[in-house]
Structure formats: structure tokens, C-alpha cells
N, C-alpha and C positions, 0 to 999 in steps of 0.2 A: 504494500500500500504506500509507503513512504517513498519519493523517489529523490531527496536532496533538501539540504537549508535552500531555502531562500532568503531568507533576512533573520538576526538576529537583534536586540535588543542592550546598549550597556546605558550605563545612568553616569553622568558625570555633576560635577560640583563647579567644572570651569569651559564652559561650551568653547571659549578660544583655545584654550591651551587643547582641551581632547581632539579640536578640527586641525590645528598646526601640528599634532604629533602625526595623527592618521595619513593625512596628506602628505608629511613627508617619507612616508609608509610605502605612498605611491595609490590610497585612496585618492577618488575624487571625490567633493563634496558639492551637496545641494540643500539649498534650503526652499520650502514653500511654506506660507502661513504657520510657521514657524515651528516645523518638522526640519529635524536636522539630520538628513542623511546621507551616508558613505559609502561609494559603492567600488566593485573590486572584481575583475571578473565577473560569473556569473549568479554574486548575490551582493547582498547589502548590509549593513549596520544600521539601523537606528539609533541617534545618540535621543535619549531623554535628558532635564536637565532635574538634579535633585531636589525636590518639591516643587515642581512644574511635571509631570512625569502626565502624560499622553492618555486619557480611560479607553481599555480595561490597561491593566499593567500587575508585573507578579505581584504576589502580597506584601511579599517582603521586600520591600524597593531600596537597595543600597548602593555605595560606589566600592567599585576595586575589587569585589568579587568573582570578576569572570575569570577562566582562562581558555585561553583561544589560541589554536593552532591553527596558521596560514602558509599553505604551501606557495611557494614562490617559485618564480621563472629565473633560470640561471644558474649560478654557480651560489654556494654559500660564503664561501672566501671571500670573493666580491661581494656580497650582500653584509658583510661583516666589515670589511673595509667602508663601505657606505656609511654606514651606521656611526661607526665611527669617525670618519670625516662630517656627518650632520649634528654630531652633540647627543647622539642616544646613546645610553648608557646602556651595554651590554650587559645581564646581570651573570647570563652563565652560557657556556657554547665555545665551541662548536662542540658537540656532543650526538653520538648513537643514538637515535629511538627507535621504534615502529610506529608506524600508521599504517592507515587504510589498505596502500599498495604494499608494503614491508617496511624495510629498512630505510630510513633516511637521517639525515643529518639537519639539527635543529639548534639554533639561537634563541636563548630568550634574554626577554626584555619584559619592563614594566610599562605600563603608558600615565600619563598623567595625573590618574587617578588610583594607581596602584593595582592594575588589572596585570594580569601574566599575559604575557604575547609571546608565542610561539612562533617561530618564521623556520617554515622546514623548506629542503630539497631533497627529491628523489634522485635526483642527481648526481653530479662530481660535488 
């Protein structure tokens, strides 16, 4: 029955700093009547902002809770040099995991609001 995310939902405390981190992620952002969302391939983010939060929404509405894993196009080396030449702080990587396809190699990072970000490669 399931066949893929389409969009997910995080909560932020600082609608600038969450859209300046994403986008330099290589998100694009959109706003409409003051839906603030990020899109990435073939799904999207919804950013809520902390007690502005969009009805229906979870029950329990916090920030920094998520963690999210983003496969990425390229090389991880490169995607790490990146990172590092734009001010994001690596917290641990390059490292072995599994995902969906098997084995790949994964960077994490925190984004603004203290969420875990994941940025894998199947790849080299």
C-alpha cells in the first residue's frame, strides 16, 4: 500500500536560520501564505514554526527531535569538503551504515534547531 515519503514535517524556533541551513543543503525553498516549504528531489519538508504550527499537526509539537537520513548525489569526500568550506559543522563521519539499498557511507550533522541530519552515499 505504501509507495514512498512524500513530505515530511520539522518544527523550528528560527524560520531564517532553518531556511539558510537547508538551502545550503542544496534545498530549494518556497513560501505561500505563509507555508514554508523545502523541496529536494522527489519530496519535500514542511518547516512549521514553534507555536505557529499549521492544524492538524503531531501532538506533541517540539524542535530538534527529528533524525533524517538524505541520500545524496556524488561523492561523500566532496560532500564533506563542502560542508566544511560553508560553516557546517560536521558532528561525526565519514562512517559505514546500511540503508534501504545496503551499505553506504554517511555524515552527520545537526541543523539549527538540533535535529540529526544524515547525508548518505551509495556511492564512492
Amino acid at each position: 500500500m505504501i509507495k514512498k515519503i512524500d513530505h515530511i514535517v520539522i518544527t523550528t524556533n528560527n524560520i531564517e536560520n532553518c531556511i539558510k541551513f537547508y538551502t545550503k543543503l542544496g534545498f530549494t525553498f518556497k513560501e505561500m501564505n505563509k507555508r514554508y516549504e523545502l523541496y529536494a528531489g522527489d519530496f519535500k519538508i514542511n518547516v512549521h514554526i514553534k507555536g505557529h504550527e499549521l492544524s492538524p499537526h503531531s501532538k506533541n509539537v517540539q524542535t530538534g527531535s527529528a533524525d533524517l537520513c538524505f541520500e545524496i548525489n556524488g561523492n561523500i569526500d566532496e560532500t564533506k569538503k563542502y560542508l566544511e568550506q560553508n560553516d557546517i559543522q560536521v558532528e561525526q563521519g565519514i562512517v559505514e551504515r546500511t540503508g534501504v539499498f545496503g551499505k553506504m557511507k554517511s555524515i552527520y550533522l545537526r541543523d539549527p534547531d538540533g535535529n540529526l541530519i544524515e547525508l548518505s552515499s551509495y556511492g564512492e
